[in-house]
Each structure stands twice: as structure tokens, then as C-alpha cells.
C-alpha positions in Angstrom: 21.5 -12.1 -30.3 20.1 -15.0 -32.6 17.0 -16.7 -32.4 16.8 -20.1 -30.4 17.2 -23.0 -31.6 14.3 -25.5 -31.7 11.6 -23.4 -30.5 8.5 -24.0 -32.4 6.7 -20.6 -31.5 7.3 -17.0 -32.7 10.4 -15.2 -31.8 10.6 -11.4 -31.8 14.7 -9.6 -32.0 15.0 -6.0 -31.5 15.2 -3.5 -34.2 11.9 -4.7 -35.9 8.6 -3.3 -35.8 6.9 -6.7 -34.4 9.5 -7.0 -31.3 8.3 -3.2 -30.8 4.6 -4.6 -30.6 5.4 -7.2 -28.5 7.7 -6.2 -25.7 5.1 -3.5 -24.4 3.0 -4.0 -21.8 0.9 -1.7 -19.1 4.0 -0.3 -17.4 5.5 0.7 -20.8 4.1 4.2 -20.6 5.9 4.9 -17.4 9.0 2.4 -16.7 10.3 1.5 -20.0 13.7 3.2 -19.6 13.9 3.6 -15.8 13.2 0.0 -15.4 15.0 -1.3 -18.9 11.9 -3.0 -20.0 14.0 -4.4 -23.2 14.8 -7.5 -23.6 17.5 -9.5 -26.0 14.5 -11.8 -27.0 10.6 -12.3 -27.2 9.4 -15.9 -27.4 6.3 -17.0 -27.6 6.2 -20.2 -26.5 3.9 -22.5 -28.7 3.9 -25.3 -25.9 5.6 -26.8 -23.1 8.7 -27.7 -25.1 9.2 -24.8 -26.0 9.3 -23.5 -22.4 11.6 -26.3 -21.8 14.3 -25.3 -25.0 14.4 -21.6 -23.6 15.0 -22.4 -19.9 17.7 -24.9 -21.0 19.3 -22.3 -23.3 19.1 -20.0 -20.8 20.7 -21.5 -18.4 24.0 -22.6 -20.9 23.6 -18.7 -21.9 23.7 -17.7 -18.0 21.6 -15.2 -18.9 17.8 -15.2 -16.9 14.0 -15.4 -18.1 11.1 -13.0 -17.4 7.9 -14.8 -17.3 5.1 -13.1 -19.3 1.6 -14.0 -19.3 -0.9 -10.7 -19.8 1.5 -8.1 -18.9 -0.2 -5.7 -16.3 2.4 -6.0 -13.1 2.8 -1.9 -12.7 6.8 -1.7 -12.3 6.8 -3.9 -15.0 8.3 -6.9 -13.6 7.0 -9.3 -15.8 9.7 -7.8 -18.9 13.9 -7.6 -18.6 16.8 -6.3 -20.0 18.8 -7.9 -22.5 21.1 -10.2 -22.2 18.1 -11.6 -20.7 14.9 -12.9 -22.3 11.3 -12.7 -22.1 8.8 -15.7 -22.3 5.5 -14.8 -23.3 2.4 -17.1 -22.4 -0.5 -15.3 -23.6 -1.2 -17.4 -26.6 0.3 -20.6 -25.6 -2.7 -22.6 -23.6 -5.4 -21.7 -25.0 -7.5 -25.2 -26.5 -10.1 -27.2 -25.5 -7.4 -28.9 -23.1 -6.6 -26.1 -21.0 -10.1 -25.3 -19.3 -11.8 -28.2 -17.8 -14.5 -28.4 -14.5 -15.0 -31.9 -13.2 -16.6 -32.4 -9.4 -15.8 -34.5 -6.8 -17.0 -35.1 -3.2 -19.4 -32.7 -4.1 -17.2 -30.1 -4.4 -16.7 -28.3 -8.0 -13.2 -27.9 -9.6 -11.4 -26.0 -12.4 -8.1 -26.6 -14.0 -7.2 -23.8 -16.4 -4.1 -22.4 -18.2 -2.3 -19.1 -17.0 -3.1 -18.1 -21.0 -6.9 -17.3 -20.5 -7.6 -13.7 -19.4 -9.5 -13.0 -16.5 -12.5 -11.7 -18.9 -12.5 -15.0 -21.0 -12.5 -17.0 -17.6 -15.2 -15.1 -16.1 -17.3 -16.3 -19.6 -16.0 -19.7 -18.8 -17.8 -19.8 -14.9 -20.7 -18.2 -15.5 -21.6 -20.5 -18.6 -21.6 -23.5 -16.2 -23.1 -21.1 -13.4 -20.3 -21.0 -11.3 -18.5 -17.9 -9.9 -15.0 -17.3 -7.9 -13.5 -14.5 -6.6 -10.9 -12.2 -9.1 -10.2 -8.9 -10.0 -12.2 -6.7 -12.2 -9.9 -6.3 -15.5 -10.5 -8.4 -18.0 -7.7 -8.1 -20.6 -5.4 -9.6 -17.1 -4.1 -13.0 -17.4 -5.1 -15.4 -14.3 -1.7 -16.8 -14.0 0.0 -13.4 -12.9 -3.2 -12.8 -11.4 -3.1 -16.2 -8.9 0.7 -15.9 -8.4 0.0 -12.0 -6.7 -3.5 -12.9 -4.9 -6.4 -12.0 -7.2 -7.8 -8.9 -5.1 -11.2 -7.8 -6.4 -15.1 -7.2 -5.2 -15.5 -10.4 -3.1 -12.3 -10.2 -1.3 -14.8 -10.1 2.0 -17.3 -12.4 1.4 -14.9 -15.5 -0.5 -11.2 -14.3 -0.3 -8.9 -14.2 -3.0 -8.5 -16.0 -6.0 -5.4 -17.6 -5.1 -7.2 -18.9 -1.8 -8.8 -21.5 -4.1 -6.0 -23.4 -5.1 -5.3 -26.7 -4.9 -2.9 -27.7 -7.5 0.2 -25.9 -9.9 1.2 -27.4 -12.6 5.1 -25.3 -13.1 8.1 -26.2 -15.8 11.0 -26.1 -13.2 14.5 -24.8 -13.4 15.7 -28.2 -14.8 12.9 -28.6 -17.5 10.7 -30.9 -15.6 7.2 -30.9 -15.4 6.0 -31.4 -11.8 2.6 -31.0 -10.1 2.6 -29.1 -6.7 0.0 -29.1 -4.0 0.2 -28.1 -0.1 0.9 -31.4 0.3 3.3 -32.6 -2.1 5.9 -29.3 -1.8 4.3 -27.5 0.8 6.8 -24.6 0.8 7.1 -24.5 -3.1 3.4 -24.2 -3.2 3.9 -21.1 -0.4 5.9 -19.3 -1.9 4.9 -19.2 -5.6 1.3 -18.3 -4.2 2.2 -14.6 -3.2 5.9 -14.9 -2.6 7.6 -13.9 -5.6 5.7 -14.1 -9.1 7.6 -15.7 -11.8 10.6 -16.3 -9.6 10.1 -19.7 -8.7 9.3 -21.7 -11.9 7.3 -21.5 -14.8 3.9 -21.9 -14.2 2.1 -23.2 -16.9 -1.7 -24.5 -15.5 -3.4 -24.8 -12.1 -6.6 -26.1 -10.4 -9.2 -24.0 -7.9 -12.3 -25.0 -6.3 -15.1 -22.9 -7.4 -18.5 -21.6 -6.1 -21.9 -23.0 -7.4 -24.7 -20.7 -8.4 -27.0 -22.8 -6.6 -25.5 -22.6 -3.3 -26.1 -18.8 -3.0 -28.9 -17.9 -4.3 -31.4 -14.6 -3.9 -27.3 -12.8 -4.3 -28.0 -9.1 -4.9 -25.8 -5.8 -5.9 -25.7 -2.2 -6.8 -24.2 -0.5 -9.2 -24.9 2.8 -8.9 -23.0 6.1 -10.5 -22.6 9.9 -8.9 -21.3 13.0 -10.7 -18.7 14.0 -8.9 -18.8 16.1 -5.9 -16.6 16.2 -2.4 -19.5 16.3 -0.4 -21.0 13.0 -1.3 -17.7 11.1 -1.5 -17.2 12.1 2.3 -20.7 10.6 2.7 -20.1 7.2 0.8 -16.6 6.9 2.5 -17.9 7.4 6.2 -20.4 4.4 5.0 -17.1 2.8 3.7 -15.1 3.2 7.2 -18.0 2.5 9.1 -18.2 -1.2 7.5 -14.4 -1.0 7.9 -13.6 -0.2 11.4 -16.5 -2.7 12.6 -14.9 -6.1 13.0 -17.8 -7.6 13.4 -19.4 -6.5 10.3 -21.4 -9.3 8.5 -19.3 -11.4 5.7 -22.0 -11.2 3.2 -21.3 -7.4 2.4 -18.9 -6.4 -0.1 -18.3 -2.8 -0.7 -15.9 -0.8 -3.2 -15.9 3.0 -4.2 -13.9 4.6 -7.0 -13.4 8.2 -8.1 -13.0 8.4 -12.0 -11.1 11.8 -13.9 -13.4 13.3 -16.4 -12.8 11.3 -19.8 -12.6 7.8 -17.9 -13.8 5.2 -20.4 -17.2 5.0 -18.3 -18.5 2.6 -20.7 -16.3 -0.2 -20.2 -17.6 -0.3 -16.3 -20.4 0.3 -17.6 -22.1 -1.2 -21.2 -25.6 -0.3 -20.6 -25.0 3.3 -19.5 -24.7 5.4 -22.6 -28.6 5.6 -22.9 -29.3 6.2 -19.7 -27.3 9.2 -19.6 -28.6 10.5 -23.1 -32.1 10.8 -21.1 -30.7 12.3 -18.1 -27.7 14.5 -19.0 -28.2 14.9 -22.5 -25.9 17.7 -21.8 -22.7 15.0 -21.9 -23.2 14.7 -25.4 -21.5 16.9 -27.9 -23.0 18.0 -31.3 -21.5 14.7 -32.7 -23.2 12.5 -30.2 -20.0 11.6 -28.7 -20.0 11.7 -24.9 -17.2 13.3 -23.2 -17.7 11.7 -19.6 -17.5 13.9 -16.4 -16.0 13.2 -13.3 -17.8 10.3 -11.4 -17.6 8.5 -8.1 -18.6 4.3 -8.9 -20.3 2.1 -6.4 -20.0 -1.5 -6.4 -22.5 -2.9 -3.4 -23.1 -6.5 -3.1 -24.6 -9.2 -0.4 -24.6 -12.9 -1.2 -26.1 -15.0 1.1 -24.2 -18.8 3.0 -27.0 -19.8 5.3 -30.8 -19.8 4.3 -31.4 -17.9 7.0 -29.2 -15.3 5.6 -31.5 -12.5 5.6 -30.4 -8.7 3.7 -30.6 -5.6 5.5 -32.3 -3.6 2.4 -31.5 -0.2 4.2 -27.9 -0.6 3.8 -28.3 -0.5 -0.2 -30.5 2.4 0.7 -27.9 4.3 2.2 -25.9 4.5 -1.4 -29.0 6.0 -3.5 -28.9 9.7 -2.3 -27.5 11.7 -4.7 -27.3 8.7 -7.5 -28.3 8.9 -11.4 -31.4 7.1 -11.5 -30.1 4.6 -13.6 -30.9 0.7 -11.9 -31.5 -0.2 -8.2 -30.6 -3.3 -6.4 -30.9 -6.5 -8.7 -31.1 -10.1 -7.7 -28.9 -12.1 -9.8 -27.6 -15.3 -9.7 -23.3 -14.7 -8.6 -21.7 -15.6 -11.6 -23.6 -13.0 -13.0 -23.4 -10.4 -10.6 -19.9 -11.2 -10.8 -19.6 -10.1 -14.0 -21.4 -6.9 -13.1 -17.6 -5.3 -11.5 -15.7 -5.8 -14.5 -13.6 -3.1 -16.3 -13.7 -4.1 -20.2 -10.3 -2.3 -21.2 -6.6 -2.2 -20.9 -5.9 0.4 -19.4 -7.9 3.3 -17.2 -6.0 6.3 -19.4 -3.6 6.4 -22.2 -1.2 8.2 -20.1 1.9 7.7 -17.8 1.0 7.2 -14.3 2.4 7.6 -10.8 0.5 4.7 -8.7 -0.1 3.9 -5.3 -1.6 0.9 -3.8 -2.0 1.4 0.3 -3.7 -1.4 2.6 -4.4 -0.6 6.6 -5.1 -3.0 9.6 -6.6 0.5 11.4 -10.0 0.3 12.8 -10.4 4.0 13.8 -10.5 5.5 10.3 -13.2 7.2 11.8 -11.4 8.8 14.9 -8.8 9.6 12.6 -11.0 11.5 9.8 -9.0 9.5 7.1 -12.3 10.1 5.2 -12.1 13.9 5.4 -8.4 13.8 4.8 -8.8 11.8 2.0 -11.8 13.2 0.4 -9.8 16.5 0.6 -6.6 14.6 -1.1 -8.6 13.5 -4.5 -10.2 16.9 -4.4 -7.1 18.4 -4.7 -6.6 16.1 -8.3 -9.8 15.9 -9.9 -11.5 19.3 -9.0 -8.8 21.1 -11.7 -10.3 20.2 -15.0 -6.9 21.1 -16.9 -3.8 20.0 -14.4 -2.8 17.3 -16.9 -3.6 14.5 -14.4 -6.2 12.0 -14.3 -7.2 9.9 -11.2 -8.6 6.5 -11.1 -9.0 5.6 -7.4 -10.2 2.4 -5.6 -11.2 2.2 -2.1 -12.4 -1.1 -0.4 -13.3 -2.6 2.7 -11.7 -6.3 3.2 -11.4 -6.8 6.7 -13.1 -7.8 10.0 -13.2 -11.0 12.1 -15.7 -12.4 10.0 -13.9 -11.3 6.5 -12.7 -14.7 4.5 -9.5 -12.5 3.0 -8.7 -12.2 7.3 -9.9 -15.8 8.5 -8.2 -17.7 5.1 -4.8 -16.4 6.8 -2.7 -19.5 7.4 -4.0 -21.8 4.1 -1.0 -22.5 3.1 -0.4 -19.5 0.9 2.1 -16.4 1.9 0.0 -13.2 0.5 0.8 -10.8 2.7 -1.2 -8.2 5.4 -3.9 -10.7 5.9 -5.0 -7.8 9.0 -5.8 -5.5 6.5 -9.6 -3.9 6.9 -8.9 -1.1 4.5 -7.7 -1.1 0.7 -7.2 2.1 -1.3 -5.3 2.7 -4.5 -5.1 6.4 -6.2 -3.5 6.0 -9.6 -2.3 9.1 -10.8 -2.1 9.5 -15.0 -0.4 12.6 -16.2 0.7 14.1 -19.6 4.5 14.3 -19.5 4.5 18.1 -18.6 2.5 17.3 -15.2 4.5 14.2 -14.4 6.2 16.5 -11.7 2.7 17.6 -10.1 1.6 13.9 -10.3 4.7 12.7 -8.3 4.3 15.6 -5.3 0.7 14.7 -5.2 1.6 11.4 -4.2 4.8 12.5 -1.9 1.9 14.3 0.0 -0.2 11.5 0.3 2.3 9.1 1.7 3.5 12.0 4.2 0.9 12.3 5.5 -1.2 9.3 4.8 1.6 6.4 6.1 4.2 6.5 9.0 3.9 6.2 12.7 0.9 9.5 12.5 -0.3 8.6 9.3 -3.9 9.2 9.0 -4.5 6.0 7.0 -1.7 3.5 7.9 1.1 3.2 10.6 3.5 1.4 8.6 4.3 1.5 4.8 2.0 -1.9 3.6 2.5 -2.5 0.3 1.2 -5.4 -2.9 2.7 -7.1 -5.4 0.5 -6.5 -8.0 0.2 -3.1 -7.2 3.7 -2.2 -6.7 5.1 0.9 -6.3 8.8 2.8 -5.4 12.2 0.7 -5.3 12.5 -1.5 -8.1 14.7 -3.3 -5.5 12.7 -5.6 -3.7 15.0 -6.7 -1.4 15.9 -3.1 -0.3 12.3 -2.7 0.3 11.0 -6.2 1.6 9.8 -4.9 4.6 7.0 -3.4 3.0 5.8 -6.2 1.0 5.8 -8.8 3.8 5.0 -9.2 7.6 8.5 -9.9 9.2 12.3 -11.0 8.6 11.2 -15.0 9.4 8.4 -14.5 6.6 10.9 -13.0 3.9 14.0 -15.4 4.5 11.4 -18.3 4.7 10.6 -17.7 0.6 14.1 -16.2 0.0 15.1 -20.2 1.1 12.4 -21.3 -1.7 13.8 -18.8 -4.1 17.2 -21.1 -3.8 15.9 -23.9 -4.2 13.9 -22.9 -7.4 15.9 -21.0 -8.9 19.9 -22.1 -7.9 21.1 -21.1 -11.3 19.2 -17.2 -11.6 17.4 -18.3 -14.8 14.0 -17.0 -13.0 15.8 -13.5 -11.4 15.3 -11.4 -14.8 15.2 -8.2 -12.9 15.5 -6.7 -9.1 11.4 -7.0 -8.5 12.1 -10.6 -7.0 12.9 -12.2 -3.3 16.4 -12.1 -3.4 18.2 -16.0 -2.7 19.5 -17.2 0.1 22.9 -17.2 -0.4 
């Protein structure tokens, strides 16, 4: 295939060293060949022409685009296969121009490219002492990041990223520029906010109402770190499923706990920690100073106040330092940053292949159940072996409740699905390629028994975008990404209308068309 024609940015053909560089991205260790994560042509787009040049030659080529901005959707659906191309935005907005806050009404506004990463934005806020709610890796791009929801620590307390949009700016399937709001293309604006990422256009800037500093202050959090041990992970998850199966637990608590493999990168959670732990396990350290990290469990506790008479329950932050290395206690901070305080500074968790899972639950009786027993027992069964080849990074978070903004911003216009959920767990499983077997029956075990009509965590299979998982065939699967039929045929009607011409269905991760 040859190079196309007027583009002003760098194009990458197979066969060289550079398109080799280029064309990988996070899922590249595990679905490069199952999911033919090759395509004909890399371009990287220099500006909105040259969006508009390769969605025109695309179209006269019949052949279809995949829409790259950081590259971190786990079945990879952000590459293709050739005939098809890829369109990379990483480096294409990224002046002056393409982050901007202005105010109005006294309310505070952003408009920001889909180029900036979400560690670069997070700089961006918390300079002009504003915070919003998004997920904790940095090296992610926020316009994949707003099209799939932008899950992270506040999901209780503010909601998702992608619940603070107003405006998308998008390059359509003709080469237009056009401007969407709620108001303007209300079902355009549905469906490319959790309906089908890159499907539906090419999305090239957007604008979100932020949160001011000033608004919220005396904000406070806990970071605190455990060596690993079953018996108090039980203990921090019944804290975790109390919180969860209470609906009328309090907004202003925000609560996430992860179980870390030995060798996690513990430093990129965590800048600050390597002299704590020379003092108090000096043992960690090797003869060459070099830590070699144990397995942890991670806290992330936070309350953040919306009424001055807002007042924190201190002994709930108490609950979570049994057992703790001494290393900080509860801090007051300002949000944007305390924000900052639940970012992971890295790629990637480990350099390995993985087998992932991403589970949510609208169960309040995780208790009745023992899911935290069950549970607790399932990671065990991973991380207690230090030399089974598999690493575990595992999330688990409360988001629900009656008084949750994830629950109550249900109906804003947007279509991210399983707005009922309380519960959120994700056990990522990185193997070498020998254990790759023992990584994947892990994981069989967990949805056996964790999902199904007597699953001890969820009744039905309820799955996310961004943290996909199984059939590369979305349609196959739809049920598990979205509520009901009316829900699914409602964006596959948007996906027509987009995309009439396929030049935005580069693989089968997409809503399939209305035909």
C-alpha cells in the first residue's frame, strides 16, 4: 500500500522498524495476532486536514479507519487490520490552542484536545486549582478516555468524566467539522459518549465543566499501604461491601482497594515511598539498593465535602490503619491535589501478557453472599504462589448508592451503561507465556462462579468498554455491554447515520449498523 497523498503528518508502512514502533499499543502483548492488530497504514495526523485527506481516501479506498489517540482499550480496538488504516492523534493537538478554561455564569469550563494525556491534564487543572473526575493512568489519552466514561476515585462523589461534557467537537464521515451538544444532535452526542468509541466520527476536541478548589475545601484522603496478607484484605473488603451494600451511604466517601503481585512498580503509585520503606523494611532492599517490592494491598480513602455543614466521620479513616505501614495518615489537601494523589505514573502494571477481567454488580447483599470471603480466597489463590508465572493487579471500588453521582447522573444525556452498579472489581491477570493456560482457568473459575444467575458477585454478565474482555464481536456479545435491546438498536440507529459508508467500523469491537 502507498502513502497518502497530501497528508502533511508522518506516515508509517509495514516492514520498517518505525511502523513496528508505532502500531503497538497496551493490548499488543496479548491480542496482536488473535485480534490482527496490523494495519496497512499508520498516520499521524499533523492537523485537521489531515484527518480530513485520510477519511476521504478512505472512503474512495472502501477500506475503514481505526481511531488512535493513547492506545490503552484492552482488546485493542483502537488498531485494525490492513486493508484498513490507523489514525493516530497522540501528537496532533497539542499547542497553546488546544487547552483553554474560560468561566461563565459562574460556572468554570475546559475545552481540551483528545491529544493531552490524562497525566498532562491532571497538571493542567490543578495549576488553575481545579479538579474533575478521571481515571488514574496517566500515560491514557482523555479522548478515548471521555468516549468510554472516565471511571476512577471519584466516581461516587462527582461521577464520570464524561458526565461533564458539554460540547464535541468531531470530523464527520463527510469531512466536516461540526460542533455537537445535547442540544444540537442529541442522539449523536448519546451515543459517541459511551456508545461505541471511535465509531461514530472523529473526535478531535471537547468541552467539560470543572470543579473549583474553592468550592470544597477542608477535602481529605488516605493513602495507605499493607504487605500482603488474606486476613486483612477480608477486613478492608467487608469495610468495602459495607459502604457498598448501604444505599444510603454518604456521597462524600470515595473508597478503592487494590491487590498488587510482588514486583508491581510500587513507586509509580507511589513517589514518595521508597524512603519510607528503607526505614521500615530495609529488608526489601537487595545488596544493590534496588528494592524488589512485595506483595501489597493499596488504599485509596477520600471525603470531600458540598455543604459547609459537611462534617467527616474521622473514625471511618480509622478503620483503614490497622495493620498499615506507618507511612502518612489522613492529609487535608486542596482536590486538585488530592486528585493527583490516585495516579498510576506508568504504562503498564507488568511487562507481561494478561488475561483481564472488568466485572460491575447492582447487588447490595455482598455481605449475605460472602463475596468478600469468596473473593479474598480467589486472589489468594494467584498471589500467595511466589513463582506461578502470574502477576495480579486488582481493583475493587464502591460506586453506588442512592446518593452516588455515577447512580443519580443516569439519564444526562449520555449512554454509559449499568448506571445501578454499587460494586466495581477488575482482577487483571499478567502471565509469562508458559502460564498463559493457568492465567485463563483462573479467570474461567472466577466468572463460574463469580457471574450467572448464583454468582456470588453478579447475576448477570455486566461488562465496560474500556475494560473489555471475551468476544471481539461486540454485537454477538451486546448484551453484556448495554442494559436492553431498545438501548442497543437505539445507538446501532446512530452508528448508521455516522458511519453509512463503514469508514469508522475498522474492526468487530463496534455497535454493529442498522441495516
Amino acid at each position: 500500500m502507498a502513502t497518502i497523498a497530501g497528508v502533511a503528518g508522518i506516515q508509517f508502512l509495514p516492514g520498517t522498524q518505525a511502523y513496528q514502533n508505532n502500531k503497538y499499543q497496551y493490548a499488543s502483548s496479548s491480542h496482536e495476532v488473535d485480534h490482527n492488530m496490523n494495519p496497512a497504514l499508520i498516520i499521524q495526523a499533523k492537523d485537521k486536514d489531515d484527518i480530513v485527506h485520510v477519511l476521504k481516501y478512505a472512503k474512495a479506498q472502501k477500506i475503514a479507519v481505526a481511531i488512535r489517540t493513547g492506545g490503552h482499550q484492552y482488546s485493542g480496538a483502537s488498531s485494525t487490520s490492513a486493508p484498513n488504516v490507523q489514525l493516530d492523534l497522540k501528537k496532533t493537538f497539542l499547542g497553546p490552542e488546544d487547552q483553554a478554561i474560560f468561566e461563565k455564569d459562574g460556572r468554570t469550563f475546559v475545552r481540551t484536545s483528545v491529544s493531552w494525556s490524562l497525566g498532562a491534564f491532571h497538571e493542567y487543572l490543578t495549576k488553575h486549582k481545579l479538579f474533575v473526575p478521571h481515571g488514574q493512568c496517566t500515560d491514557v489519552r482523555v479522548g478515548g478516555h471521555v468516549q468510554t466514561g472516565g471511571y476512577g476515585q471519584l466516581a461516587r462523589s462527582f461521577g464520570l468524566f464524561g458526565d461533564h461534557v458539554l460540547s464535541l467537537e468531531i470530523v464527520d464521515h463527510e469531512g466536516n467539522y461540526k460542533e455537537i451538544t445535547k442540544a444540537t444532535d442529541p442522539e449523536l452526542f448519546y451515543a459517541i459518549l459511551g456508545g461505541s468509541p471511535g465509531n461514530l466520527g472523529v473526535l478531535t476536541h471537547f468541552t467539560l465543566e470543572v470543579h473549583r478548589d474553592s468550592d470544597h475545601q477542608g477535602s481529605r484522603g488516605l493513602k495507605a499501604l499493607y504487605l500482603y496478607d488474606p486476613t486483612i484484605l477480608k477486613r478492608l473488603l467487608d469495610i468495602l461491601v459495607e459502604m457498598s451494600d448501604n444505599e444510603n451511604f454518604p456521597r462524600n466517601y470515595d473508597l478503592c482497594i487494590s491487590v498488587l503481585s510482588s514486583s508491581f512498580k510500587l513507586l509509580d503509585l507511589w513517589p514518595e515511598l521508597d524512603d519510607k520503606m528503607r526505614d521500615e523494611h530495609p529488608e526489601i532492599y537487595g545488596d544493590d539498593g534496588i528494592p524488589a517490592w512485595p506483595r501489597t494491598i493499596v488504599v485509596y480513602a477520600q471525603w470531600v465535602p458540598f455543604d459547609k455543614n459537611d462534617v467527616c466521620d474521622m473514625s471511618w479513616f480509622e478503620k483503614f490503619r490497622k495493620g498499615a505501614v506507618p507511612i502518612s495518615g489522613v492529609q487535608e489537601k486542596p482536590m486538585s491535589e488530592l486528585t493527583g494523589e490516585w495516579l498510576f505514573r506508568n504504562v503498564r502494571e507488568f511487562d507481561h501478557a494478561y488475561v483481564k477481567r472488568t466485572y460491575t454488580t447492582n447487588s447490595t447483599t455482598l455481605a449475605k453472599d460472602d463475596w468478600a470471603g469468596w473473593v479474598t480466597k480467589r486472589i489468594d489463590t494467584i498471589v500467595r504462589p511466589l513463582a506461578n508465572g502470574c502477576w495480579l493487579s486488582a481493583q475493587l471500588q464502591s460506586i453506588g448508592g442512592k446518593n452516588s453521582k455515577f447512580v443519580t447522573n443516569a439519564d444526562n444525556g449520555t449512554s454509559y451503561s449499568w448506571r445501578d452498579t454499587t460494586l466495581c472489581c477488575t482482577m487483571d491477570c499478567f502471565h509469562l507465556p508458559p502460564a498463559k493456560a493457568r492465567a485463563e482457568e483462573w479467570q474461567k473459575v472466577n466468572d463460574l462462579e463469580g457471574i450467572g444467575p448464583n454468582g456470588r458477585f453478579s447475576k448477570e454478565d455486566r461488562r465496560l468498554l474500556w475494560g473489555s474482555y471475551g468476544s471481539y464481536d461486540l454485537d454477538k456479545v451486546w448484551n453484556c455491554y448495554y442494559e436492553d435491546r431498545a438501548k442497543y438498536e437505539r445507538l446501532q440507529k446512530a452508528r448508521k447515520a455516522a458511519d453509512p459508508d463503514g469508514i469508522f467500523t475498522p474492526n468487530p469491537f463496534s455497535v454493529k449498523r442498522l441495516t
